[in-house]
DRENKOL-211551 format. One record per residue: residue number from 1; residue in three letters; x, y, z of N, C-alpha, C, O, CB in turn. Coordinates in steps of 0.2 Angstrom, whole numbers, plus 5000, padded with zeros to 4 digits. Glycine has a CB too. Example, Ala and Ser with C-alpha at 12.3 -4.5 7.8 and 13.67 -1.06 7.14 Angstrom:
2
[1; ala; [5066; 4972; 5039]; [5062; 4978; 5039]; [5066; 4984; 5039]; [5071; 4983; 5042]; [5057; 4978; 5045]] [2; ser; [5064; 4989; 5035]; [5068; 4995; 5036]; [5064; 5000; 5039]; [5067; 5006; 5040]; [5070; 4997; 5029]] 
This chain:
101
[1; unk; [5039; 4980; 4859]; [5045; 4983; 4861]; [5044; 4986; 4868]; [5040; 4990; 4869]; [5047; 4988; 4855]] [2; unk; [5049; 4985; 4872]; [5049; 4988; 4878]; [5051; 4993; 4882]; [5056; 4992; 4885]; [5052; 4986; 4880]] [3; unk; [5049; 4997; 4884]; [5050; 5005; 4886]; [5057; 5004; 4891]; [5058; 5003; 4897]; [5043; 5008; 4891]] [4; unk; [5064; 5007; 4884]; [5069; 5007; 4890]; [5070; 5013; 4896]; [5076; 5014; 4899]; [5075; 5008; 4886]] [5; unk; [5064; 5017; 4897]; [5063; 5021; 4902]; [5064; 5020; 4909]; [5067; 5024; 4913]; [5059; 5023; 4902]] [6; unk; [5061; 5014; 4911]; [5061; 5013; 4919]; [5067; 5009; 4919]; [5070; 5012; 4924]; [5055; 5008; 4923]] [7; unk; [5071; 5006; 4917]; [5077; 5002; 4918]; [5083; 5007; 4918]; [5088; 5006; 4920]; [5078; 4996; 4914]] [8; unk; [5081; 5012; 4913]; [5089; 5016; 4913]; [5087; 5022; 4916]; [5091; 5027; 4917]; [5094; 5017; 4904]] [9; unk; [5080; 5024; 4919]; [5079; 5028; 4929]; [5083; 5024; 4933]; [5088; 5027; 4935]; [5069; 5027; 4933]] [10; unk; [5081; 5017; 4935]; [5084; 5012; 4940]; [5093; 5012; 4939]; [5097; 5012; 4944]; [5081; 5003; 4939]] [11; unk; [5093; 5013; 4932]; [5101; 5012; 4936]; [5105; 5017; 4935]; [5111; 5017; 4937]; [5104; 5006; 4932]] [12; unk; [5102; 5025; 4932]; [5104; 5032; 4934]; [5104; 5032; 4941]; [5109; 5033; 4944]; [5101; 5037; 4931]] [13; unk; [5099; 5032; 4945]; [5096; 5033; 4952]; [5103; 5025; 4956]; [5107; 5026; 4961]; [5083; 5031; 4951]] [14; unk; [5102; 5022; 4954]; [5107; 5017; 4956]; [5113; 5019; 4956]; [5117; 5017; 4960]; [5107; 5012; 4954]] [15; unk; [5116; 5023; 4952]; [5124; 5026; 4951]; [5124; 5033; 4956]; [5127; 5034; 4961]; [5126; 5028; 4941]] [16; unk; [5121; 5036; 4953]; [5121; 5042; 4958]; [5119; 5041; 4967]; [5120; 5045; 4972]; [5114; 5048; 4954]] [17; unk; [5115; 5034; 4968]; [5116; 5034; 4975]; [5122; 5028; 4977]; [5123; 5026; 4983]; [5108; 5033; 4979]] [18; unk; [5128; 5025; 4971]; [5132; 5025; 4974]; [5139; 5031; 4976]; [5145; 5030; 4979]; [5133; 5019; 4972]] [19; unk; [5136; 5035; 4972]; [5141; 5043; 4972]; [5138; 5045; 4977]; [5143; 5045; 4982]; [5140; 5049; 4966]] [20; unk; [5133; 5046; 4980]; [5132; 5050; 4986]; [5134; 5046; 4993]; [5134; 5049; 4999]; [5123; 5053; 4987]] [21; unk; [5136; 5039; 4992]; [5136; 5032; 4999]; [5145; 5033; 4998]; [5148; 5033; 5004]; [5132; 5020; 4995]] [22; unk; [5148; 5035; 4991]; [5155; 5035; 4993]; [5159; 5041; 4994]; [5165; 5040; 4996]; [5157; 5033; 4989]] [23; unk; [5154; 5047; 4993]; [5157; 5053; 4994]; [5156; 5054; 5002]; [5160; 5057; 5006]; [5152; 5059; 4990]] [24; unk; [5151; 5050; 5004]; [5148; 5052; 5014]; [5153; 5048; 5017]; [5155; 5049; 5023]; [5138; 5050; 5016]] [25; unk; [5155; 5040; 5014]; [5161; 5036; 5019]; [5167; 5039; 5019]; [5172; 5036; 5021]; [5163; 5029; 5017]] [26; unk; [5168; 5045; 5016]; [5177; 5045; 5016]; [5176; 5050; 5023]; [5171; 5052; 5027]; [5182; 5051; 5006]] [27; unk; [5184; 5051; 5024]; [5184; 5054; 5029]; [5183; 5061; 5030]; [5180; 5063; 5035]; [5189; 5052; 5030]] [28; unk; [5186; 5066; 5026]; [5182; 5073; 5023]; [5177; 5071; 5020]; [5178; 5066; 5016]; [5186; 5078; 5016]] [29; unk; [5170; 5072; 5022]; [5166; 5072; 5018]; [5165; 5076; 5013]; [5163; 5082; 5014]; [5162; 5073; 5020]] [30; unk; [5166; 5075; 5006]; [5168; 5076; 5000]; [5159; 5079; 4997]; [5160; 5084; 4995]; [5171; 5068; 4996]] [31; unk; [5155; 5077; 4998]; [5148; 5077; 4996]; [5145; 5083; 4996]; [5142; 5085; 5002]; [5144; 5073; 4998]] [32; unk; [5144; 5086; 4991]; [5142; 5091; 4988]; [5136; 5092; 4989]; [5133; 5098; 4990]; [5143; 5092; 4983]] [33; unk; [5132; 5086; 4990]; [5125; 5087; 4990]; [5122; 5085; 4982]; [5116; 5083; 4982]; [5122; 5096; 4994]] [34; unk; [5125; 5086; 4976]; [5124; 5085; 4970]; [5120; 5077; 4969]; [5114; 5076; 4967]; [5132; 5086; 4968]] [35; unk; [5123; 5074; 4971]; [5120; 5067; 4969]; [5112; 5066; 4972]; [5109; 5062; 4968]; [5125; 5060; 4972]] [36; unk; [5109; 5067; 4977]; [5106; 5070; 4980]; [5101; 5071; 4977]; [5096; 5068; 4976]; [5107; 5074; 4982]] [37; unk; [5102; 5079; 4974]; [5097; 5084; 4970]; [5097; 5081; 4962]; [5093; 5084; 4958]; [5101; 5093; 4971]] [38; unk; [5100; 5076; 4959]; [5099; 5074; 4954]; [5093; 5067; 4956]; [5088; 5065; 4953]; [5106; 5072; 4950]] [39; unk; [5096; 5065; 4962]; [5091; 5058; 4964]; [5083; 5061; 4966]; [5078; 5058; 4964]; [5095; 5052; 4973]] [40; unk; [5082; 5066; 4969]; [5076; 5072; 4970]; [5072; 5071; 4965]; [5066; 5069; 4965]; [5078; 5079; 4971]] [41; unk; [5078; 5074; 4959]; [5073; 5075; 4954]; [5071; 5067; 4949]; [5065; 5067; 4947]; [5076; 5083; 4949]] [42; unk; [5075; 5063; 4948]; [5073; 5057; 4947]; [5068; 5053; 4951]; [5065; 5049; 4948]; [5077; 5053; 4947]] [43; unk; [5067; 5054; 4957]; [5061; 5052; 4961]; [5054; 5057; 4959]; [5048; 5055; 4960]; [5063; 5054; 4970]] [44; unk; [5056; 5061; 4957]; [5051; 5062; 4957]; [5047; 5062; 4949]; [5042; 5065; 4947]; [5051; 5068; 4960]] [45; unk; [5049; 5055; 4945]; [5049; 5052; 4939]; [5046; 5046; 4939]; [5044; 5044; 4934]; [5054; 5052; 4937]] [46; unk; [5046; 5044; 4946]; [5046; 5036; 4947]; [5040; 5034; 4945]; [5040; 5029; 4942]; [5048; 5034; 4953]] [47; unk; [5033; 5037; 4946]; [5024; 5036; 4945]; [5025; 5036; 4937]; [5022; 5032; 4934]; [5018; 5043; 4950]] [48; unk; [5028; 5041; 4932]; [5028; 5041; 4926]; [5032; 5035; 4922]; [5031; 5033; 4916]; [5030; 5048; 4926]] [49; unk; [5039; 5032; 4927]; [5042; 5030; 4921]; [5038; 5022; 4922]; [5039; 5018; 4917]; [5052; 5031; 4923]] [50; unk; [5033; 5020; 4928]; [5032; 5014; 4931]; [5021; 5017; 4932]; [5018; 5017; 4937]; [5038; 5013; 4940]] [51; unk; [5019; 5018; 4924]; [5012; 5018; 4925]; [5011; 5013; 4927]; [5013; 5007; 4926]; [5008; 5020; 4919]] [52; unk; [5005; 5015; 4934]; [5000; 5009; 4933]; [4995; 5007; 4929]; [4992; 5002; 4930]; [4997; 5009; 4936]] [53; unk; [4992; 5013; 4924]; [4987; 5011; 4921]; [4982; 5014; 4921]; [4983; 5020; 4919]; [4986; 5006; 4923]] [54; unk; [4975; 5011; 4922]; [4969; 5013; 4923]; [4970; 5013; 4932]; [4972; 5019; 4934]; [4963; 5009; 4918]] [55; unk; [4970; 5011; 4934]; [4969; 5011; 4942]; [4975; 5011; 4946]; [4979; 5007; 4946]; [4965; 5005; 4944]] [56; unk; [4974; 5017; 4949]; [4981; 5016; 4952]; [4984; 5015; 4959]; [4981; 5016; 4964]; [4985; 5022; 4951]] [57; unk; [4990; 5013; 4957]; [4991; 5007; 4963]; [4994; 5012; 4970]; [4999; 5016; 4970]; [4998; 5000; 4959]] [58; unk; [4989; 5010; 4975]; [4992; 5014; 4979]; [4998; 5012; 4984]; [5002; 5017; 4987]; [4987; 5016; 4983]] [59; unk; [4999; 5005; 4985]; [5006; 5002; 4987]; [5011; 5004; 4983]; [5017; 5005; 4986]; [5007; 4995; 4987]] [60; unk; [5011; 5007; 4976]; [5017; 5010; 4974]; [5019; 5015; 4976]; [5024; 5017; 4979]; [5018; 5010; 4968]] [61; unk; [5014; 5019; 4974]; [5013; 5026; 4976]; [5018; 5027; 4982]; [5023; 5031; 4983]; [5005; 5029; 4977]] [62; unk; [5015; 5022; 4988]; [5016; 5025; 4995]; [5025; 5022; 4995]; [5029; 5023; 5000]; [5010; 5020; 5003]] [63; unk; [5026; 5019; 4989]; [5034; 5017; 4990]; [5038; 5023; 4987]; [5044; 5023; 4989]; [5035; 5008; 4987]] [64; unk; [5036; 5027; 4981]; [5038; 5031; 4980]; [5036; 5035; 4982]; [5039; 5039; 4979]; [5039; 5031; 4976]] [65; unk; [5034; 5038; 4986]; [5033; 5042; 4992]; [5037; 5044; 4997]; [5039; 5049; 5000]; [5028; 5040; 4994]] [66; unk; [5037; 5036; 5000]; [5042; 5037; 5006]; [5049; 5034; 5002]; [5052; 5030; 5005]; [5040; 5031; 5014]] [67; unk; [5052; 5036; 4996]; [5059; 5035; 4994]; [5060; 5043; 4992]; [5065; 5046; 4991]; [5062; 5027; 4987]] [68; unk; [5055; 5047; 4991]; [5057; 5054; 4989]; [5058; 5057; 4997]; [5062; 5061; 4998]; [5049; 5059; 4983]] [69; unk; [5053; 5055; 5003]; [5054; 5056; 5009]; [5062; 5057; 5011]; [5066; 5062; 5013]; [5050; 5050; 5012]] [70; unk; [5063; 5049; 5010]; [5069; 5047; 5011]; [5077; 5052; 5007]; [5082; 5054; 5009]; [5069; 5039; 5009]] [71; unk; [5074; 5053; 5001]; [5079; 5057; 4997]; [5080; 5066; 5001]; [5085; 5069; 5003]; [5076; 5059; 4988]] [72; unk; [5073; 5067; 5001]; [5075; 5072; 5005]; [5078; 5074; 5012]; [5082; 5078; 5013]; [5071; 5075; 5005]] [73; unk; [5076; 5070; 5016]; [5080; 5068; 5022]; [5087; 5065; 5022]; [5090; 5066; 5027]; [5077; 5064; 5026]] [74; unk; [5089; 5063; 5018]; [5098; 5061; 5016]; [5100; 5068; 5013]; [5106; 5070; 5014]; [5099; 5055; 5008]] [75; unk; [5097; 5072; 5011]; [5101; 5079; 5008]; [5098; 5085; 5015]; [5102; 5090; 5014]; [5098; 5082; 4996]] [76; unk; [5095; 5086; 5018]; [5095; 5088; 5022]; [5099; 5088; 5029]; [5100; 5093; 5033]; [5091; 5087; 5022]] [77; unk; [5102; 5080; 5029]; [5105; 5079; 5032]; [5115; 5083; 5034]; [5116; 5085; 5028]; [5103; 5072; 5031]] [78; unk; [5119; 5084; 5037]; [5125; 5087; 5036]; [5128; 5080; 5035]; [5128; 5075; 5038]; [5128; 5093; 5041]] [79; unk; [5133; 5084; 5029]; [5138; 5077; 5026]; [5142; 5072; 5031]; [5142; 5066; 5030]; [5145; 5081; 5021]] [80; unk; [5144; 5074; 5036]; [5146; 5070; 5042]; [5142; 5063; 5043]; [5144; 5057; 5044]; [5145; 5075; 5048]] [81; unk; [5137; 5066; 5044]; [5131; 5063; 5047]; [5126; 5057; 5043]; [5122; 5052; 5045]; [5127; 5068; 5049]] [82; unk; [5128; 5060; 5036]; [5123; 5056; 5032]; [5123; 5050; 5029]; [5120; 5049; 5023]; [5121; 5059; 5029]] [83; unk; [5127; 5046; 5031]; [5127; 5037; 5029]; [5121; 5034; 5032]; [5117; 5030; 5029]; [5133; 5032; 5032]] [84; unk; [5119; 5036; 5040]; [5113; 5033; 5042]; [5108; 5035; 5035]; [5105; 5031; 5031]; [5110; 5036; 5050]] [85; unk; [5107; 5042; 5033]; [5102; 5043; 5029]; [5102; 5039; 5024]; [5097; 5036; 5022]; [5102; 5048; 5028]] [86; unk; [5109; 5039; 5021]; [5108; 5034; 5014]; [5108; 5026; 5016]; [5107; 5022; 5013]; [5115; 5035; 5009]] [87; unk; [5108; 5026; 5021]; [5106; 5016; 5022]; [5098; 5017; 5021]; [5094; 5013; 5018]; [5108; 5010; 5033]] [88; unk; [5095; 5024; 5027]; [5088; 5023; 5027]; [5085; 5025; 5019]; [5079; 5024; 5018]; [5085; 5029; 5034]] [89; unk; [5088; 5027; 5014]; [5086; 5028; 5006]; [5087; 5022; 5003]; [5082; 5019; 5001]; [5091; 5033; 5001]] [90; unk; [5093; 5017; 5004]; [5093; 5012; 5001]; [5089; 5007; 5003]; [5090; 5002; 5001]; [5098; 5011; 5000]] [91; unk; [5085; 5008; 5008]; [5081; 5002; 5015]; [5076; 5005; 5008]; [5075; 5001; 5003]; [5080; 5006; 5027]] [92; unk; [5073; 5010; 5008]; [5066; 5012; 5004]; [5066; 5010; 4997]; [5061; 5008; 4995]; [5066; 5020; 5003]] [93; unk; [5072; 5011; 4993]; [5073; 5006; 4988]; [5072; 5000; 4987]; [5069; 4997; 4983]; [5077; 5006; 4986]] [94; unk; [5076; 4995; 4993]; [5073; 4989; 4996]; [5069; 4986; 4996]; [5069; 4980; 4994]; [5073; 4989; 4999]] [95; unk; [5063; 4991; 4999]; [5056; 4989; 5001]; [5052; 4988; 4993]; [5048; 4984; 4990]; [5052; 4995; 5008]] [96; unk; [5054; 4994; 4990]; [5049; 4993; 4984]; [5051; 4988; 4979]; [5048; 4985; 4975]; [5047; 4999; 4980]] [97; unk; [5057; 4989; 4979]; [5060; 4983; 4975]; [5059; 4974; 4976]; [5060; 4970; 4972]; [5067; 4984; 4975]] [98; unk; [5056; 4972; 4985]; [5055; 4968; 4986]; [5048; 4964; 4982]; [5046; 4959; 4980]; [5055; 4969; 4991]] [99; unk; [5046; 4971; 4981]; [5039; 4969; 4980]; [5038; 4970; 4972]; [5032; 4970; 4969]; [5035; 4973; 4985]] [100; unk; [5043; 4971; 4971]; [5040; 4976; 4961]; [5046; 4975; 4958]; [5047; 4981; 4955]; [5037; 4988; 4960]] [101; unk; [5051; 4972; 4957]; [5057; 4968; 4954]; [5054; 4961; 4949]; [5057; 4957; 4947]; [5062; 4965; 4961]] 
């Protein structure tokens, strides 16, 4: 039986960063910063919900590494401003999903 933990992380963390991608395109930036600080703290779940094992893997690591990087620089960012940031989060999702999908 399969551990429904990492798939329903991926697709909380996937809902909440299309709340923070549609709160930042409107014209008032609507974004509270909320979706953010929930995605923060799911990042920092990702090595638990995705063991490697006995030996651990350091290409994951450095991919959840630089997507908690990336979370935090999107909520640092001012609402105006921060679609670049969320492409550069979703670019980080990208990369590890290229490779671990």
């Amino acid at each position: 039986r399969r551990d429904p933990y990492p798939k329903a992380l991926m697709n909380v963390m996937k809902h909440e960063m299309a709340r923070a991608s549609a709160a930042a395109d409107k014209l008032q930036c609507e974004d509270d910063g909320y979706a953010l600080s929930k995605l923060a703290m799911m990042g920092g779940d990702i090595e638990i919900a995705f063991p490697a094992g006995e030996k651990p893997d350091r290409v994951f690591h450095q991919y959840a590494e630089n997507l908690r990087k990336a979370i935090y620089k999107a909520g640092d960012t001012p609402c105006p401003q921060r679609a670049q940031a969320l492409t550069d989060l979703k670019n980080a999702c990208d990369d590890c999903h290229r490779d671990y999908r």
